[in-house]
C-alpha positions, 0 to 999 in steps of 0.5 A: 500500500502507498498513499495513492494507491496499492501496487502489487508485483509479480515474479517468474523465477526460472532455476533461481533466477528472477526471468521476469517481473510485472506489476498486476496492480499500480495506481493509476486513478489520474493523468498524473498517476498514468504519466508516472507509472506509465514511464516508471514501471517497465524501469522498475521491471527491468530493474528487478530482473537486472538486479535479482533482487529489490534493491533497485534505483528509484525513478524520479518523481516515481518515489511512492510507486518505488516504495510499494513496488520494492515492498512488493517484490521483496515479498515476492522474493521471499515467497520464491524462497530465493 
């Protein structure tokens, strides 16, 4: 949960390893909304396979969305057992 809104990652894990990442659930209630996470999301995919783990780079002006997805993926990971 961020203040606007709930954003909810998913993971594919192929032989210990993160082969993909794709948010089911990001706010997007407003243009403003659309804009940032139209561009901060597809970074912070490919951030997470990239880095194999939530220690990813926060987009500017995407904190709140960064917040959330971190969270998320890092719950993710620990589902995975990775």
């Amino acid at each position: 949960m961020t203040r606007y809104g709930n954003v909810q990652v998913q993971i594919t894990v192929k032989d210990g390893n993160i082969t993909a990442a794709d948010v089911l659930q990001v706010p997007m209630s407003d243009r403003h909304d659309e804009m940032i996470n139209s561009m901060a999301v597809p970074v912070y995919n490919q951030e997470a396979v990239s880095a194999q783990s939530a220690q990813i780079d926060v987009v500017s002006g995407a904190t709140y969305t960064w917040q959330g997805y971190t969270q998320s993926l890092q719950s993710a990971i620990d589902q995975a057992h990775l």
